[in-house]
N, CA, C and O of each residue as an XYZ file, in Angstrom:
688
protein
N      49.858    -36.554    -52.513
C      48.517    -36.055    -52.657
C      47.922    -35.723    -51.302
O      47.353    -34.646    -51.124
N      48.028    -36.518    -50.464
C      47.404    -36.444    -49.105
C      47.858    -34.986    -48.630
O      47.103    -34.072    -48.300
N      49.505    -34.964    -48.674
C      50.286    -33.714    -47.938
C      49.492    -32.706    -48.551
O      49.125    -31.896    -47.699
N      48.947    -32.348    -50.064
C      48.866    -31.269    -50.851
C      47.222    -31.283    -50.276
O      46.939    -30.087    -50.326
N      46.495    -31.714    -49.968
C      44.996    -31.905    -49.010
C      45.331    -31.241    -47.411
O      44.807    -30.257    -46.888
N      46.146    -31.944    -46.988
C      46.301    -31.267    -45.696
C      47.321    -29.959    -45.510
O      47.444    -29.185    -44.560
N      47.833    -30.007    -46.475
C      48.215    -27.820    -46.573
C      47.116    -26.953    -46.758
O      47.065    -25.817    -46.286
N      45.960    -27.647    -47.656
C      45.525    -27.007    -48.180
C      44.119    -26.643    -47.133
O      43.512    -25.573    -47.106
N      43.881    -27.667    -46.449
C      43.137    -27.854    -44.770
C      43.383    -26.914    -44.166
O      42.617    -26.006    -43.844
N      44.829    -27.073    -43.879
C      45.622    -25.954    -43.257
C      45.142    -24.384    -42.957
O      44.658    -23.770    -42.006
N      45.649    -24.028    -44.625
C      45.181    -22.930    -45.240
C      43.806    -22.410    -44.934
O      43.538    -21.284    -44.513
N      43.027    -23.322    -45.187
C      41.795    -22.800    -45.072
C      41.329    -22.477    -43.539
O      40.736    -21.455    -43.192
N      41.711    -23.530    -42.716
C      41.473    -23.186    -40.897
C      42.372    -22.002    -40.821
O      42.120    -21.366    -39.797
N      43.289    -21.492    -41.497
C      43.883    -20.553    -40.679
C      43.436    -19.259    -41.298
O      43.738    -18.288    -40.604
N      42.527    -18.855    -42.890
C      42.481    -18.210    -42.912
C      40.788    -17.759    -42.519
O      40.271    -16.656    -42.695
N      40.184    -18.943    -41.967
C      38.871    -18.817    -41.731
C      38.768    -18.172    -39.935
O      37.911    -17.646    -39.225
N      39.749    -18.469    -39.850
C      39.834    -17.954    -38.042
C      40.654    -16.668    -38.389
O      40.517    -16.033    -37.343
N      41.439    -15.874    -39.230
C      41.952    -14.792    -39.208
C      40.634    -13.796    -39.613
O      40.404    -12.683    -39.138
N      39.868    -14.499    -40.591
C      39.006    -13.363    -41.254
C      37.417    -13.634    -39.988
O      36.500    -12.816    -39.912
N      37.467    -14.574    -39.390
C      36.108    -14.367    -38.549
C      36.484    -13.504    -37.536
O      35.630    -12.855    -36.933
N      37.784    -13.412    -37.252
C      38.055    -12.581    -36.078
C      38.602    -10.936    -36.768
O      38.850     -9.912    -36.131
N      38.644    -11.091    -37.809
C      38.763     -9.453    -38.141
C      37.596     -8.513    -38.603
O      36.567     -9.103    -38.273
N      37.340     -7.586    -39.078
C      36.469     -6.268    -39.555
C      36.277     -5.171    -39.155
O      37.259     -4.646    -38.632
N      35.201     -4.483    -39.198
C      35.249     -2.861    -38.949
C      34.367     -2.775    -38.123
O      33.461     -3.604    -38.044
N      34.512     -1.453    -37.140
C      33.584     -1.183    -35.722
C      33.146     -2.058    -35.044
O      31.996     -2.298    -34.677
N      34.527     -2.784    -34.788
C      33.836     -3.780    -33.496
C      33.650     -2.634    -32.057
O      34.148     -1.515    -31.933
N      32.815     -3.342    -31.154
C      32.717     -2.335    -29.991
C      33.967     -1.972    -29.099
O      33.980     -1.118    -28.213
N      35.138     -2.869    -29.540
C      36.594     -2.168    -28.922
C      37.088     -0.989    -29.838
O      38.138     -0.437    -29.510
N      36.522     -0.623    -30.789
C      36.694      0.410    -31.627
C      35.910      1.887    -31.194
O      36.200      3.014    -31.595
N      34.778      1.473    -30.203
C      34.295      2.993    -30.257
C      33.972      3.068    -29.073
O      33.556      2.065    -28.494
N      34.129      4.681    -28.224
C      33.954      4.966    -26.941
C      32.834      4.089    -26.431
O      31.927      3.700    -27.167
N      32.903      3.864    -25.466
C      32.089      3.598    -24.422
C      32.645      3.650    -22.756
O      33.720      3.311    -22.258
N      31.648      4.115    -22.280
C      31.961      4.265    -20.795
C      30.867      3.965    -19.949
O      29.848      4.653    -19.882
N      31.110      2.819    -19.235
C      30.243      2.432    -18.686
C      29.318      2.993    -17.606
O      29.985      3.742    -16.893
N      28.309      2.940    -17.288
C      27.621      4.123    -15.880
C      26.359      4.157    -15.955
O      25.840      3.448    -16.817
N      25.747      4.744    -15.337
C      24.038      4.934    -15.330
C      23.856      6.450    -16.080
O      22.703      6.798    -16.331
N      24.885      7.280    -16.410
C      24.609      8.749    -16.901
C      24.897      8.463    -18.437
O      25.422      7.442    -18.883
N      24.445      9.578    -19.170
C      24.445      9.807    -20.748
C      25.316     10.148    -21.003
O      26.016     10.668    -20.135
N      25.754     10.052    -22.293
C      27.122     10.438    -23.042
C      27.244     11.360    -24.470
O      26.879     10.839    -25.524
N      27.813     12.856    -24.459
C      27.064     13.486    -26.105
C      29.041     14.090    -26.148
O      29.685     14.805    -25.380
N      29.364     13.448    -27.271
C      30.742     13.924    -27.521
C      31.166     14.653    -29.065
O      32.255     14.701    -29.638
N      29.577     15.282    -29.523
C      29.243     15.754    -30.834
C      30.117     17.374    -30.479
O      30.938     17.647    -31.354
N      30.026     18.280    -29.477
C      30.184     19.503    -29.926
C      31.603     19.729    -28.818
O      32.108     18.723    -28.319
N      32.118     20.995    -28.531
C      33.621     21.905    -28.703
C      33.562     20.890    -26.924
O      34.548     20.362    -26.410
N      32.393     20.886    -26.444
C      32.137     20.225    -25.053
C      31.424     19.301    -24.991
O      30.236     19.307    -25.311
N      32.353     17.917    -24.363
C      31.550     16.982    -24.154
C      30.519     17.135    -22.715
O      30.883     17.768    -21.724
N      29.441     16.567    -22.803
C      28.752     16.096    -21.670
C      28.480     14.651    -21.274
O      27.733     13.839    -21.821
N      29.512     14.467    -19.844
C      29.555     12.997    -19.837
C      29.053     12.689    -17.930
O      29.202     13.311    -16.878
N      28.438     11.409    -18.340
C      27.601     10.740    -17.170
C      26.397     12.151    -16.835
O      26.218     12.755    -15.778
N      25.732     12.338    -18.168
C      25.290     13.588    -17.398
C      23.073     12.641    -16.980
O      22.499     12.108    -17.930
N      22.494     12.685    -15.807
C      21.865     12.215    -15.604
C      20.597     13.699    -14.636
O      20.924     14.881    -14.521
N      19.482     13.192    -14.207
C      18.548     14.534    -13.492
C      18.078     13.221    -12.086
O      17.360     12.221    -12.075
N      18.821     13.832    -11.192
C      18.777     13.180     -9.652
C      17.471     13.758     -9.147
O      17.220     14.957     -9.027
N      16.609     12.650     -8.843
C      15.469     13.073     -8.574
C      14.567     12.645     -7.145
O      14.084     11.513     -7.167
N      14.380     13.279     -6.217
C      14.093     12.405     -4.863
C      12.315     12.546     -4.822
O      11.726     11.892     -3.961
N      11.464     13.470     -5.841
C       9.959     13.072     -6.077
C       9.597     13.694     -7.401
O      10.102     14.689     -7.920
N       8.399     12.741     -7.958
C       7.974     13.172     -9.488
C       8.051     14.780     -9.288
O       7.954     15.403     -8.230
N       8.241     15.247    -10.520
C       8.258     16.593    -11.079
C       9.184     17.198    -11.353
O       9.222     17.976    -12.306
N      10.435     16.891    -10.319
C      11.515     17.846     -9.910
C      12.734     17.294     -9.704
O      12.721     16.451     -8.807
N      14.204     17.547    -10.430
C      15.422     17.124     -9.831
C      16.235     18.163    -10.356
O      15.901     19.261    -10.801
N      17.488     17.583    -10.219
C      18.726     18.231    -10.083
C      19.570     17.736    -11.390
O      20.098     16.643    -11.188
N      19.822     18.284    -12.685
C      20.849     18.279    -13.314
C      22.113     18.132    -12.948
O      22.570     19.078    -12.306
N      23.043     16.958    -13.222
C      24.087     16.774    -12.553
C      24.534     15.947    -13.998
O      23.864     15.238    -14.749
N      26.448     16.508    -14.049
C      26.892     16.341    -15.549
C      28.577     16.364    -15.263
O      29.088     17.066    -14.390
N      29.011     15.846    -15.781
C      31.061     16.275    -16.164
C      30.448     17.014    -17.495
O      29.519     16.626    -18.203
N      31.305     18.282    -17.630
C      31.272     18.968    -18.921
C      32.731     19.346    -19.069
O      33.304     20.102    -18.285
N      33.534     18.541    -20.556
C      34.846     18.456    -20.517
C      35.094     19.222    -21.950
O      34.778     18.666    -23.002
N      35.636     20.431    -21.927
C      35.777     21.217    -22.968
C      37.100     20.534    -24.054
O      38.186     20.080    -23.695
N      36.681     20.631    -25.118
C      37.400     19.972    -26.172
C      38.474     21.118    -26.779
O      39.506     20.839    -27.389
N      37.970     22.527    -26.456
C      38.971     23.779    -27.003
C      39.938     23.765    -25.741
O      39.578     23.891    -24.570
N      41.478     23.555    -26.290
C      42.365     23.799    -25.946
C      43.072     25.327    -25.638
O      43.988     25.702    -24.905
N      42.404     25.815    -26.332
C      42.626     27.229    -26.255
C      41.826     28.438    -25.818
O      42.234     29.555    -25.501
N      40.701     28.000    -25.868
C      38.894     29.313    -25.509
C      38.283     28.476    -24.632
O      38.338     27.289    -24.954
N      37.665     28.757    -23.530
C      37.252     28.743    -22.362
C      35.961     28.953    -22.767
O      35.532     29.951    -23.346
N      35.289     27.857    -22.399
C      33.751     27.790    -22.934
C      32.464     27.942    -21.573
O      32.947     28.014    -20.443
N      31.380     27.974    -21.645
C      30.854     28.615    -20.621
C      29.205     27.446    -20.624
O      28.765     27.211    -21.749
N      28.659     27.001    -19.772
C      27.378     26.556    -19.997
C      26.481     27.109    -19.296
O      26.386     27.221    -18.074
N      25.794     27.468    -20.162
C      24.652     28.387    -20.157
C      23.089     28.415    -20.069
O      22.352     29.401    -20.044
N      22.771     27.096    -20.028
C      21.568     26.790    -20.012
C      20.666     24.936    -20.518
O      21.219     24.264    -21.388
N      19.574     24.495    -19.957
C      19.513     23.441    -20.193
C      18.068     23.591    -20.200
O      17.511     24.228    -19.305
N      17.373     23.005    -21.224
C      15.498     22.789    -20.908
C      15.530     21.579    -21.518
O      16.502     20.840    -21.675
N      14.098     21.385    -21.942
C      13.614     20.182    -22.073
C      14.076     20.592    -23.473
O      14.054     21.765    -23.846
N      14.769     18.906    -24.728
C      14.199     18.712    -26.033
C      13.099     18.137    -26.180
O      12.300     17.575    -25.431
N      13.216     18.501    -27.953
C      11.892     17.875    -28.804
C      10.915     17.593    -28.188
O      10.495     16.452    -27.997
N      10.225     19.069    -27.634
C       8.762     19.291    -26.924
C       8.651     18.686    -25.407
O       7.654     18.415    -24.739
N       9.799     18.595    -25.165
C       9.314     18.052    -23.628
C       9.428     19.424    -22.836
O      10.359     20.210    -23.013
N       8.150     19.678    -21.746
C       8.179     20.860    -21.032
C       8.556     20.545    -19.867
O       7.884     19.954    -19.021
N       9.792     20.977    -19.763
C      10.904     20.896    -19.171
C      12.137     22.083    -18.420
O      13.319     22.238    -18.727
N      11.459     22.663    -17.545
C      12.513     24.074    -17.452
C      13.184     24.186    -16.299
O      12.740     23.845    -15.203
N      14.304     24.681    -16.520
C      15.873     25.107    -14.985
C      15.102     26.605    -14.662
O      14.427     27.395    -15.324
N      15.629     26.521    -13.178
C      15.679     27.446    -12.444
C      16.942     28.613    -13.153
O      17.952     28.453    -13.838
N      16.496     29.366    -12.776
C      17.459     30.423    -13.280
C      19.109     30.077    -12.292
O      19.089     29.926    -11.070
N      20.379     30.009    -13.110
C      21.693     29.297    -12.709
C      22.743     30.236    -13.286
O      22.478     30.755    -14.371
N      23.871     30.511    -12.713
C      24.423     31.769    -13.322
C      25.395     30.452    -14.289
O      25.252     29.251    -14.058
N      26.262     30.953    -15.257
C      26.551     30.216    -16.299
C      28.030     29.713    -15.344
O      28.557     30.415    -14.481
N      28.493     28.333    -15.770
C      29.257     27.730    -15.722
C      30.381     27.776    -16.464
O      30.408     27.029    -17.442
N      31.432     28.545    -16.226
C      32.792     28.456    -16.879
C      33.907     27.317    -17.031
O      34.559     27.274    -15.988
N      34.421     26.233    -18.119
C      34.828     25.542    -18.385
C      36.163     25.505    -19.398
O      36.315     25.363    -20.611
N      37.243     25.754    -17.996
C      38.535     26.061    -18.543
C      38.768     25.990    -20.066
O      37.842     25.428    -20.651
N      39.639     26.362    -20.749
C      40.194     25.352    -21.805
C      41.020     24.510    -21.602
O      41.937     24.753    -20.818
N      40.928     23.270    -22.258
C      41.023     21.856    -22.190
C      40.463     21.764    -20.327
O      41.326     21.231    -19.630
N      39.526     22.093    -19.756
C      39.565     21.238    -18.562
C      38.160     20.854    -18.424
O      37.348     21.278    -19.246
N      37.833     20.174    -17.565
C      36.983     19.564    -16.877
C      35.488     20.093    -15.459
O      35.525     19.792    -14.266
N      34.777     20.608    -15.911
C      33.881     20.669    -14.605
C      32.868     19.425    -14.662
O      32.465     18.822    -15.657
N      32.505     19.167    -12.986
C      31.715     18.425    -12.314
C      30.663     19.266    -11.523
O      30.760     19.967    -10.516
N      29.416     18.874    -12.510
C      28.489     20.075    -11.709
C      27.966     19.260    -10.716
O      26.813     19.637    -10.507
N      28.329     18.101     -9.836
C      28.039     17.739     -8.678
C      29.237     18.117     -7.353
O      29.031     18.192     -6.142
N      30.361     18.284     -8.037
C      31.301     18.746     -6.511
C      32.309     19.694     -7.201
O      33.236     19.317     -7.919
N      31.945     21.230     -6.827
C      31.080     21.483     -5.759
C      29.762     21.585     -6.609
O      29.773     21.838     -7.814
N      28.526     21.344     -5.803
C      27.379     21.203     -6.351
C      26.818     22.012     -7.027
O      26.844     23.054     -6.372
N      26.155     22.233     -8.251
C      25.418     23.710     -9.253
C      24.605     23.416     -9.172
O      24.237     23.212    -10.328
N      23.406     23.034     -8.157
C      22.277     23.032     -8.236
C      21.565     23.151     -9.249
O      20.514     23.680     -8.886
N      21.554     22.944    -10.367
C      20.979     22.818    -11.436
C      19.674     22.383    -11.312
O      19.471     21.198    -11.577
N      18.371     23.348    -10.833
C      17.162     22.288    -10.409
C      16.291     22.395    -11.698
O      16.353     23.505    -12.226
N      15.444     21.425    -12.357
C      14.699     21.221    -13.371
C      13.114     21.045    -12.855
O      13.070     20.323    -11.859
N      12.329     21.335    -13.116
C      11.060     21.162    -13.041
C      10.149     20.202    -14.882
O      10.420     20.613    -16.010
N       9.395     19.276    -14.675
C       8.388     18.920    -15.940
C       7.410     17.675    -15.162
O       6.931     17.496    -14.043
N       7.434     17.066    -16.281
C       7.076     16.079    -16.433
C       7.575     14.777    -16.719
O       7.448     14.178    -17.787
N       8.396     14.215    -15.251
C       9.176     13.227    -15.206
C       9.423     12.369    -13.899
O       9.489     13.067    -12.887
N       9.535     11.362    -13.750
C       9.790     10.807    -12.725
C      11.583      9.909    -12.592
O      12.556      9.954    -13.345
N      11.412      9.388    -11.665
C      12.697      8.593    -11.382
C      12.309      6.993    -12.427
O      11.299      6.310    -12.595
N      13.838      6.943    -12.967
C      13.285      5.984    -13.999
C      12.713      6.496    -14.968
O      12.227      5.598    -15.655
N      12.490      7.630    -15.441
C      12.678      8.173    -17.316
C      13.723      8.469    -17.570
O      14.554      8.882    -16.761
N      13.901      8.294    -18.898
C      14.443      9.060    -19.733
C      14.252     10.321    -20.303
O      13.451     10.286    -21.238
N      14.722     11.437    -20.053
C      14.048     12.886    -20.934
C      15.400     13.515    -21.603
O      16.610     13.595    -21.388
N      14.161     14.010    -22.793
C      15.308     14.614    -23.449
C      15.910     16.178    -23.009
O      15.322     17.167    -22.571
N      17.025     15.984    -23.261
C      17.683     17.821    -22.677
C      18.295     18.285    -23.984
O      18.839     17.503    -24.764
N      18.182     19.611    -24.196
C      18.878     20.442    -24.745
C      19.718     21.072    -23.795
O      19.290     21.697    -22.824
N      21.010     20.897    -24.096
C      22.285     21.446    -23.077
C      23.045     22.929    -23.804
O      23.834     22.683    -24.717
N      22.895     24.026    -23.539
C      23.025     24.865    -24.337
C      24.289     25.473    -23.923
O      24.490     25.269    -22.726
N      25.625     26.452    -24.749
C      27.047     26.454    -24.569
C      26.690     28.042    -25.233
O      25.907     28.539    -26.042
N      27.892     28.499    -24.254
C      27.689     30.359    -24.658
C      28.461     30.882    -26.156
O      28.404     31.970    -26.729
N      29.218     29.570    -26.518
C      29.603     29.423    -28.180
C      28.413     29.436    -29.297
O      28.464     29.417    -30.527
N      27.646     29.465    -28.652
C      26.098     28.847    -29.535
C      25.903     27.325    -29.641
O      24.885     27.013    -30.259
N      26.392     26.657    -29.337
C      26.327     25.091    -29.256
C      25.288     24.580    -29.020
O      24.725     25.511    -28.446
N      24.564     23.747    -29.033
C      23.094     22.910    -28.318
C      23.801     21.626    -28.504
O      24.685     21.523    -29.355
N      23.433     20.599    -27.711
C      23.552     19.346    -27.215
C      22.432     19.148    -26.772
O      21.950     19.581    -25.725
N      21.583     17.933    -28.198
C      20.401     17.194    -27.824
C      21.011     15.941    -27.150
O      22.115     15.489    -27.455
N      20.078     15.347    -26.075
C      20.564     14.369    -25.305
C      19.361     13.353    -24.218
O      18.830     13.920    -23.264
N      19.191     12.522    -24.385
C      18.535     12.025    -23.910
C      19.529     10.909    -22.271
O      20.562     10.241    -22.217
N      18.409     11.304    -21.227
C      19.310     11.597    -19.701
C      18.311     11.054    -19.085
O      17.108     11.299    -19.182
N      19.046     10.061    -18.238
C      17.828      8.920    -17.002
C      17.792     10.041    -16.106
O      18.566     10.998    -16.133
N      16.894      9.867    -15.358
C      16.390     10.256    -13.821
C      16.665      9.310    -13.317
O      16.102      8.234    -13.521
N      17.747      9.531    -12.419
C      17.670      8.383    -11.010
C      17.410      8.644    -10.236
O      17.096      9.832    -10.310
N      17.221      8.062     -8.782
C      16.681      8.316     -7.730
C      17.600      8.952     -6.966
O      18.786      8.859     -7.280
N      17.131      9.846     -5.625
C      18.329     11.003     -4.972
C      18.811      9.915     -3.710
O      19.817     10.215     -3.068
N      17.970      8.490     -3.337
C      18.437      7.707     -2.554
C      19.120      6.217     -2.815
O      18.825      5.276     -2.078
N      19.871      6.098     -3.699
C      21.048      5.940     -4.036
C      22.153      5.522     -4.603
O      22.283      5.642     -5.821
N      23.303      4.867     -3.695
C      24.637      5.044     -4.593
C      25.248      6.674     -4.789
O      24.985      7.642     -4.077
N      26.215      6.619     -6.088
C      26.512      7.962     -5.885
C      25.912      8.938     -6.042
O      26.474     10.032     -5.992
N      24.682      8.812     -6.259
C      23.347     10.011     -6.717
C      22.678     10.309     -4.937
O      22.009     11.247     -4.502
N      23.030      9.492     -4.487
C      22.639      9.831     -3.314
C      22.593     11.187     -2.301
O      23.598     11.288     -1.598
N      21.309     12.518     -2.079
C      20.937     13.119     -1.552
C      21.806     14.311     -2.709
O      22.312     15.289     -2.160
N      21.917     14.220     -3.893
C      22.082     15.301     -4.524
C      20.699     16.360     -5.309
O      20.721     17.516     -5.731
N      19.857     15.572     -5.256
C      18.749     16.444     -5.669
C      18.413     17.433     -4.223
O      18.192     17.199     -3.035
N      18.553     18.999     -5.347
C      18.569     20.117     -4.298
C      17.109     21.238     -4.897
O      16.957     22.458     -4.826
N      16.200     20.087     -5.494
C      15.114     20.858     -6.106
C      14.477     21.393     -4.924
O      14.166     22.580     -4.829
N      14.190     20.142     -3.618
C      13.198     20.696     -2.226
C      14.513     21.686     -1.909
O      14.178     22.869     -1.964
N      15.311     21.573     -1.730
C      16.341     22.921     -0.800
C      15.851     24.298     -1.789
O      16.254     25.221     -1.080
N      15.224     24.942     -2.998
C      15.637     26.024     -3.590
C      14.254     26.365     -3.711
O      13.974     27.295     -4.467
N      13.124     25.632     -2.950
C      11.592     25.412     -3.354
C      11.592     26.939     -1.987
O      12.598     26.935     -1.277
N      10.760     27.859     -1.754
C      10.807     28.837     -0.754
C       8.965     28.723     -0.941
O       8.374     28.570     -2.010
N       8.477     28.822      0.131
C       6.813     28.925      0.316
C       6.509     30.693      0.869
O       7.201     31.710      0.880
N       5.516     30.454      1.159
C       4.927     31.877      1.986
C       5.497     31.986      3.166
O       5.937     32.994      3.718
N       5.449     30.363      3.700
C       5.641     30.845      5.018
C       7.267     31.070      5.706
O       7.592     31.650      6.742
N       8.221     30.266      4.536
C       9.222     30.837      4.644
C       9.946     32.269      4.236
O      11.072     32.649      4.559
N       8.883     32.998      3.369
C       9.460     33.881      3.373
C       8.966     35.201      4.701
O       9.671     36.101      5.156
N       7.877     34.939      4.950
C       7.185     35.412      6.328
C       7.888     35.109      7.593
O       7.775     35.869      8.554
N       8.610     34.036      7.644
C       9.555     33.678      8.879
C      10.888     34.687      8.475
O      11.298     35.378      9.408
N      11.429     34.792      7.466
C      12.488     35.089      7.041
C      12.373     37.146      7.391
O      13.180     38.000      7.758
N      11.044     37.135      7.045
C      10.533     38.719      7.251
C      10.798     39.285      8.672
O      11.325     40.384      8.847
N      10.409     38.486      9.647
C       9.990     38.148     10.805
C      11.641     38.736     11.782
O      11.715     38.605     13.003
């Protein structure tokens, strides 16, 4: 009797530790990548660590990996503003070509990607990331600061800013 108690002990510790340690979508089950940038792996192109480097309120620099998922068609990015009502707008940027199956880093070499709204270092804003397939990628993207770590002195919003008097020197 005792033996038929302690099989049955047994049984139960071993199947109470098989089933607490099993089920569905644990977090070793789904991407994650760790970093301070955003992650959108919904359309033909992912946008990854993509974040707006910012060295004073108003103004930074869009900076992104954009890793094309078509193996075969060569996809192009084309544009980025503010989502869901945030006024939010890029400087005019000629479009970004993104091999098939490869990889661009719009920080090296740098695409100046400069943004102008209503944001500081330390928000979150939302972007619409727009693809010459017709694609949109809603995405919500920190502002970090342009002083540092690897974000460091990439905001090129003051470099593309031109006044009067530079263009009067430039006349000159």
């Amino acid at each position: 009797m005792q033996l038929r108690h302690l099989a049955t002990g047994a049984a139960v510790i071993a199947l109470t530790a098989s089933l607490s340690s099993c089920g569905f979508d644990y977090a070793t089950e789904r991407d994650y990548t760790p970093g301070s940038g955003a992650n959108s792996r919904v359309g033909t192109v992912d946008v990854l660590s993509a974040v707006v480097v910012s060295a004073e309120e108003g103004s930074g620099t869009f900076v992104a990996s954009l890793s094309n998922n078509d193996a075969d068609t060569e996809q192009t990015f084309t544009g980025v503003s503010g989502g869901q009502d945030a006024t939010i707008t890029a400087a005019t940027f000629d479009p970004v070509a993104i091999a098939p199956g490869g990889l661009v880093n719009l920080a090296e070499p740098a695409a100046n990607i400069v943004l102008e709204g209503d944001f500081t270092s330390g928000d979150f804003v939302p972007l619409a990331i727009d693809f010459g397939n017709g694609d949109r990628v809603m995405i919500e993207v920190p502002v970090v600061p342009d002083d540092v770590g690897y974000w460091a002195g990439m905001d090129a919003s003051g470099s593309t800013t031109t006044t009067d008097a530079d263009t009067e020197a430039d006349a000159s």
